[in-house]
Structures are given as structure tokens and as C-alpha cells.
N, CA and C atoms as an extended XYZ file, in Angstrom:
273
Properties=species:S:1:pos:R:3:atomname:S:1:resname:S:1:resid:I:1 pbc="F F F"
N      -232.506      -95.177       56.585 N   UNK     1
C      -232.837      -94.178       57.578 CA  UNK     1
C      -233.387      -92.940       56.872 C   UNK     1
N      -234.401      -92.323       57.255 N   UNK     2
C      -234.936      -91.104       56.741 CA  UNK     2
C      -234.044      -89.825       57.012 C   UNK     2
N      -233.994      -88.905       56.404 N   UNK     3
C      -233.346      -88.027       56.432 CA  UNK     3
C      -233.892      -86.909       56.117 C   UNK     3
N      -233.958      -85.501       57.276 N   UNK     4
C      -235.122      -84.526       57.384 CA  UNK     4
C      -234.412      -83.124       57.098 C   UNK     4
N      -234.323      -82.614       56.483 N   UNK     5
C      -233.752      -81.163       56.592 CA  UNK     5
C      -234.746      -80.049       57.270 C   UNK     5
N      -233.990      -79.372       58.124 N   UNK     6
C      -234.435      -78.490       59.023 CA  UNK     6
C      -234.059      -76.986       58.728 C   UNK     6
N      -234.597      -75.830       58.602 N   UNK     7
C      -233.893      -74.481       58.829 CA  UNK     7
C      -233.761      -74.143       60.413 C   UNK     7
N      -232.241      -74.447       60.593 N   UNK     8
C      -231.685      -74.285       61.748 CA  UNK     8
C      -230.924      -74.809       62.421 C   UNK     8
N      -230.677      -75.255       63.476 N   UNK     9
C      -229.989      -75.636       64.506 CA  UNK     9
C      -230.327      -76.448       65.150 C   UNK     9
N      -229.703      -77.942       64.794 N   UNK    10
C      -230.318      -79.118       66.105 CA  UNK    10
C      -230.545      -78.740       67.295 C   UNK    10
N      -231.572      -79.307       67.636 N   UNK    11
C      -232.524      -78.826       68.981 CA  UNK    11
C      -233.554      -77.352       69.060 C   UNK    11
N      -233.589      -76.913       67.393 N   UNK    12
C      -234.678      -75.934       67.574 CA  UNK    12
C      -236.049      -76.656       67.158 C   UNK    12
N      -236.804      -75.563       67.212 N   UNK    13
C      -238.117      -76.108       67.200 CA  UNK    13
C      -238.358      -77.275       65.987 C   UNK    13
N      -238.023      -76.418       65.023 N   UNK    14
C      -237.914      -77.174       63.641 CA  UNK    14
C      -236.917      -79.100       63.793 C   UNK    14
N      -236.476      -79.132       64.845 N   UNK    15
C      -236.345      -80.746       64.606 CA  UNK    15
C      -236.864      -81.422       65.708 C   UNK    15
N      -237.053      -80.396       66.618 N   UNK    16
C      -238.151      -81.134       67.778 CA  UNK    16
C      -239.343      -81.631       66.756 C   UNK    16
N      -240.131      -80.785       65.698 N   UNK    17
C      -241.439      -81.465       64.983 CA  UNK    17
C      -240.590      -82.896       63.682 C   UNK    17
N      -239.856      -82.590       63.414 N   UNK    18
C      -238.864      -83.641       62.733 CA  UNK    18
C      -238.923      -84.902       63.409 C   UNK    18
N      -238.878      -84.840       64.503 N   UNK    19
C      -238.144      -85.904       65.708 CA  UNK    19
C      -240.314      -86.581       65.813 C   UNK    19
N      -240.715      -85.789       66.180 N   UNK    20
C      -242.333      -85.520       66.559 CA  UNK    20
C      -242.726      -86.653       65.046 C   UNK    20
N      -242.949      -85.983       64.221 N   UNK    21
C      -243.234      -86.514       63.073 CA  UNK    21
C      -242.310      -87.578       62.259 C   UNK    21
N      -241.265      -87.874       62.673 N   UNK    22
C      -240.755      -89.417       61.788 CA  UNK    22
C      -240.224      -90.367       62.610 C   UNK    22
N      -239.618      -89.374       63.987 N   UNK    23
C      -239.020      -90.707       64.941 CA  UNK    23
C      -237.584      -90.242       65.674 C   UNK    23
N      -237.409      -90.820       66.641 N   UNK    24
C      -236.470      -90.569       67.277 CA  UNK    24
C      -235.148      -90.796       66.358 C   UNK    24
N      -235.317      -91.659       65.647 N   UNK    25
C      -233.836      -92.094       64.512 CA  UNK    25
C      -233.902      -91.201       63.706 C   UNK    25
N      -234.528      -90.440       63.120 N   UNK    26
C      -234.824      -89.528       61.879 CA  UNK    26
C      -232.896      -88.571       61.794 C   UNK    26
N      -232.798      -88.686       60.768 N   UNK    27
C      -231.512      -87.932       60.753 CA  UNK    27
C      -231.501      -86.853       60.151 C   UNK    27
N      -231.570      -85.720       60.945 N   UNK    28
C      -231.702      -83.915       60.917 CA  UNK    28
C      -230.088      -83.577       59.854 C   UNK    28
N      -231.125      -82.618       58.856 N   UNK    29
C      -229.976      -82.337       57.689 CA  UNK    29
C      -230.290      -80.526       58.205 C   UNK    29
N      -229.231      -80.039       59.153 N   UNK    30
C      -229.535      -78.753       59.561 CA  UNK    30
C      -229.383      -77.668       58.000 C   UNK    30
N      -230.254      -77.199       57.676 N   UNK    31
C      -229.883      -75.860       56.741 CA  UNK    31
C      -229.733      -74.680       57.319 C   UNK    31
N      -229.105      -73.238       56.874 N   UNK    32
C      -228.778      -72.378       57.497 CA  UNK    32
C      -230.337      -71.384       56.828 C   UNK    32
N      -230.307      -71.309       55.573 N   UNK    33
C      -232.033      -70.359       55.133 CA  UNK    33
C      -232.839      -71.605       54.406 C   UNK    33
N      -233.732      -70.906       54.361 N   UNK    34
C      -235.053      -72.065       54.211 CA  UNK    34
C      -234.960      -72.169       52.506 C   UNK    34
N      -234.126      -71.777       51.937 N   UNK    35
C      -233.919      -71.970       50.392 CA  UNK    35
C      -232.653      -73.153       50.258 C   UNK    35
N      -231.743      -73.241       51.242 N   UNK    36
C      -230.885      -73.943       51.485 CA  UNK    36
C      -231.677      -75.446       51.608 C   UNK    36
N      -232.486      -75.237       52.352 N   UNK    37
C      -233.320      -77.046       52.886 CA  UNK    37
C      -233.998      -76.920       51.627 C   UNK    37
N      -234.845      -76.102       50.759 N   UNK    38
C      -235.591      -76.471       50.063 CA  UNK    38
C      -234.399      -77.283       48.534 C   UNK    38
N      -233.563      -76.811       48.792 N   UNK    39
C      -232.247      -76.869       47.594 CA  UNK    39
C      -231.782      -78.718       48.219 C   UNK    39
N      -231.105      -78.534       49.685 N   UNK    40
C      -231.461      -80.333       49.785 CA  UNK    40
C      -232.236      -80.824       49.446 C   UNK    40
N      -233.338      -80.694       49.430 N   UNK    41
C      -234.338      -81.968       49.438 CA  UNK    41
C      -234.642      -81.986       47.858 C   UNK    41
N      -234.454      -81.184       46.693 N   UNK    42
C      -234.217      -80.922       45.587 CA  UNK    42
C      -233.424      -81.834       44.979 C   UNK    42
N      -232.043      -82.026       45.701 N   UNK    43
C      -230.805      -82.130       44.994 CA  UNK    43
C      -230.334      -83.662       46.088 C   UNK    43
N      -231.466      -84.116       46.694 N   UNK    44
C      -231.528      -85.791       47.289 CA  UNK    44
C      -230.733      -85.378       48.805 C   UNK    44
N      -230.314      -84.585       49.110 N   UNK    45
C      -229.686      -85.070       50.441 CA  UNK    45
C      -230.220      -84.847       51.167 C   UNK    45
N      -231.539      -84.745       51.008 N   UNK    46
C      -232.312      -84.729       52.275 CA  UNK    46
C      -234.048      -85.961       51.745 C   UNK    46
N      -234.609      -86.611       52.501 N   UNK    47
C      -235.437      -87.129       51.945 CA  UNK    47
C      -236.769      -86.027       51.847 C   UNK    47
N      -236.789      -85.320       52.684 N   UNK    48
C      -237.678      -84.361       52.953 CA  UNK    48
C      -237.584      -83.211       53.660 C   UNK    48
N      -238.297      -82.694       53.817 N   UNK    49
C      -238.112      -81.351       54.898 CA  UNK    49
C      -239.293      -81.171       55.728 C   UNK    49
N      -238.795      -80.253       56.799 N   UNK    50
C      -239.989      -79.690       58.079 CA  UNK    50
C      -239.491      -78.189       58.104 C   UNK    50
N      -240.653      -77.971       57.746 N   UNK    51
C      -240.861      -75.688       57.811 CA  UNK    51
C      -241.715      -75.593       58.211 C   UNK    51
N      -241.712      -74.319       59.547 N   UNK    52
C      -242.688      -73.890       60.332 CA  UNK    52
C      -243.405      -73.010       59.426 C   UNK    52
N      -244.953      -73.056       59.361 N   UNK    53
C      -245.725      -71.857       58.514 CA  UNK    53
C      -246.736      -70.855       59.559 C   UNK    53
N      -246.374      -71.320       60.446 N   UNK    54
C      -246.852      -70.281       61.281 CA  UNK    54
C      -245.977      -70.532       63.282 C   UNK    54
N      -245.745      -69.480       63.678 N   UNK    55
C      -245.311      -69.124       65.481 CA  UNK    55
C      -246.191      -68.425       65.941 C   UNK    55
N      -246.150      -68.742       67.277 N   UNK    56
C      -246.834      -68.438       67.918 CA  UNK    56
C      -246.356      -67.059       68.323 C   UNK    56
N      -245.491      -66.736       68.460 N   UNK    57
C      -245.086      -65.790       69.434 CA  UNK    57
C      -245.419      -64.408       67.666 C   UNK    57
N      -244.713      -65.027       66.937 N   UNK    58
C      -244.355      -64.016       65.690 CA  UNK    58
C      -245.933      -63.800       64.449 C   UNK    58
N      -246.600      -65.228       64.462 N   UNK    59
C      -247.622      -65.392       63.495 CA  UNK    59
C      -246.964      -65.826       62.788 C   UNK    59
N      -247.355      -65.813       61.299 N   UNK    60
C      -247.094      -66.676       59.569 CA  UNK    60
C      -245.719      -66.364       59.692 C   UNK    60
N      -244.971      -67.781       59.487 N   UNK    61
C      -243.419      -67.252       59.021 CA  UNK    61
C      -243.744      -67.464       57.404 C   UNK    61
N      -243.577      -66.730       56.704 N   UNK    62
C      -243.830      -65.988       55.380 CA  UNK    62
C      -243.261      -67.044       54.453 C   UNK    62
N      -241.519      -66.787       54.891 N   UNK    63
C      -240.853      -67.267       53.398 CA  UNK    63
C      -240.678      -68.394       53.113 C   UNK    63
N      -240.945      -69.564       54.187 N   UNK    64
C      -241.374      -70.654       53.398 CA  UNK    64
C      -242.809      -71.168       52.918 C   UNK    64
N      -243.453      -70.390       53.277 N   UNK    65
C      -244.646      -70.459       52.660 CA  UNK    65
C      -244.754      -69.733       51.453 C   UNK    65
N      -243.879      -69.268       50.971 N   UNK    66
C      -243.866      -68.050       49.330 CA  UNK    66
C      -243.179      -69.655       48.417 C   UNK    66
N      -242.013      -70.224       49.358 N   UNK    67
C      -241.193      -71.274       48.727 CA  UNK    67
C      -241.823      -72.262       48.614 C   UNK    67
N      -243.280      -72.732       49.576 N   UNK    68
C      -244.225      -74.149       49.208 CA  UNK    68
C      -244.595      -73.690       48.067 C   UNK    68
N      -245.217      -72.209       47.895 N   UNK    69
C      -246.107      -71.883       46.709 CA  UNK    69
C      -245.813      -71.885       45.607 C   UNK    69
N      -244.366      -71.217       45.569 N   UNK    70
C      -243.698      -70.896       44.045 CA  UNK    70
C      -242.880      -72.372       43.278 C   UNK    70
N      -242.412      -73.109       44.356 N   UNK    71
C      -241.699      -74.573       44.165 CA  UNK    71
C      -240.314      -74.533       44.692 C   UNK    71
N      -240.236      -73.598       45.739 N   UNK    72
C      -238.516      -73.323       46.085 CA  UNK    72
C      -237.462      -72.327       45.173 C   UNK    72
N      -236.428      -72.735       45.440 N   UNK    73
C      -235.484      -71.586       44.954 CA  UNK    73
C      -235.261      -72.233       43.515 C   UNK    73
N      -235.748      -73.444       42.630 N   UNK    74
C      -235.359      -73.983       41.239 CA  UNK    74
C      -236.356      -73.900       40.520 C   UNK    74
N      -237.568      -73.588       41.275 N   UNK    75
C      -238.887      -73.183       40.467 CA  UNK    75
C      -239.764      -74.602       39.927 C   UNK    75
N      -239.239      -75.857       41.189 N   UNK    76
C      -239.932      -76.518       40.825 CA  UNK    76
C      -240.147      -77.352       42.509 C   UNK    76
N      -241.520      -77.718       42.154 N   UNK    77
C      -241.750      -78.207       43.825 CA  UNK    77
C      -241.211      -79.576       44.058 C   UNK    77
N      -241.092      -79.460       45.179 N   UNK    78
C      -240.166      -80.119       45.692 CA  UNK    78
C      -241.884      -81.691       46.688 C   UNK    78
N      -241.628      -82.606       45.762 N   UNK    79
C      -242.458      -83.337       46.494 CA  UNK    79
C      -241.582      -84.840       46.738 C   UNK    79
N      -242.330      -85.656       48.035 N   UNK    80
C      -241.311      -86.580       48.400 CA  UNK    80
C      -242.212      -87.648       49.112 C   UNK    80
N      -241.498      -89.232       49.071 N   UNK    81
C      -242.784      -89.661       49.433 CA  UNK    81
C      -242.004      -90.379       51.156 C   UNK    81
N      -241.996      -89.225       51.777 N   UNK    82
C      -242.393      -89.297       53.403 CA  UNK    82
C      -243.523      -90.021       53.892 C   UNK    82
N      -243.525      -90.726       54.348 N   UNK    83
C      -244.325      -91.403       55.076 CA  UNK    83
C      -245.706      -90.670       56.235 C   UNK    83
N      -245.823      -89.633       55.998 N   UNK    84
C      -246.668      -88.672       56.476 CA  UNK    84
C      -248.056      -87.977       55.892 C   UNK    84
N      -248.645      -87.471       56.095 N   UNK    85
C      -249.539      -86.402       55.627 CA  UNK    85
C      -249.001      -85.425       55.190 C   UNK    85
N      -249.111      -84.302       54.184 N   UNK    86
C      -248.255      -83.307       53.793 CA  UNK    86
C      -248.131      -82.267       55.070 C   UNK    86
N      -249.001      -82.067       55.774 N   UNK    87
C      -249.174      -80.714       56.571 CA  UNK    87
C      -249.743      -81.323       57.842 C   UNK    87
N      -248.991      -81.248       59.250 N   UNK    88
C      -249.665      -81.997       60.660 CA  UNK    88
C      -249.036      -81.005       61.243 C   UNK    88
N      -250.053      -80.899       62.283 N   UNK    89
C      -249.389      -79.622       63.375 CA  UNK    89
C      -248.674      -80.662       64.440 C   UNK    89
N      -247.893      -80.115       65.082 N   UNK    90
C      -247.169      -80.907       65.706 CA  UNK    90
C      -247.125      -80.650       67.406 C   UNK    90
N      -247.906      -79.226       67.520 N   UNK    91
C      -247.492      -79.296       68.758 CA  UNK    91
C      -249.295      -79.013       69.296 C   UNK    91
């Protein structure tokens, strides 16, 4: 079973595109900050992750886009082989 880490709370946006992009079975690894999911998927308990890089309501959410760039909070990027395209808009 795939396993997705999210920043947040089952049923926010972030696992509605989770759910969108791997499947209704996909099993949501909730993180509380977006250094937390980037640190799962680092350290295997997560197979991958979903971070919003831009809202609508707010524009660019920033800090995981500083964390795609720099490689996360270990300074090394975090790549995984998800069954996806790296970057799909989802909604």
C-alpha cells in the first residue's frame, strides 16, 4: 500500500489531492509542519509526500517550496519513486 504524508489534518485539502493523485486506498501519514512530512518521507515512513505550492485564496505557500529547493530540513532532497509525475495540479 502506498503511503502519502500530508501537512495536516485528514480531510484537508492536502489529502483530498493525496486521495486525487494515488487512490482511494492511499494511506495519509498526517504531519503537523511541512519539515515534519519532509523528515517522513526522508526517514521511510512515508513513501512520498503532497505539498500545496500555491492557494488560491492566500497565493504561493512559500515554505515548502524553500524545502523542494534547499532538500528539506537534512539538506538533502528527498526523491521517491511514486508512481506519478513530480508536479500535477489537482484541482
Amino acid at each position: 500500500m502506498t503511503t502519502v504524508a500530508i501537512q495536516g489534518a485528514p480531510g484537508a485539502f492536502s489529502h483530498e489531492a493525496a486521495r486525487r493523485l494515488y487512490g482511494a486506498a492511499v494511506q495519509i501519514v498526517p504531519c503537523q509542519t511541512f519539515e515534519e512530512l519532509f523528515t517522513a518521507v526522508s526517514a521511510g515512513r512515508a513513501d512520498g509526500g503532497v505539498v500545496p505550492v500555491e492557494n488560491t485564496l492566500a497565493g504561493a505557500v512559500q515554505r515548502p517550496m524553500d524545502l523542494l529547493l534547499t532538500g528539506g530540513p537534512h539538506g538533502a532532497a528527498v526523491l521517491t519513486g511514486l508512481p506519478s509525475p513530480s508536479i500535477r495540479r489537482t484541482s
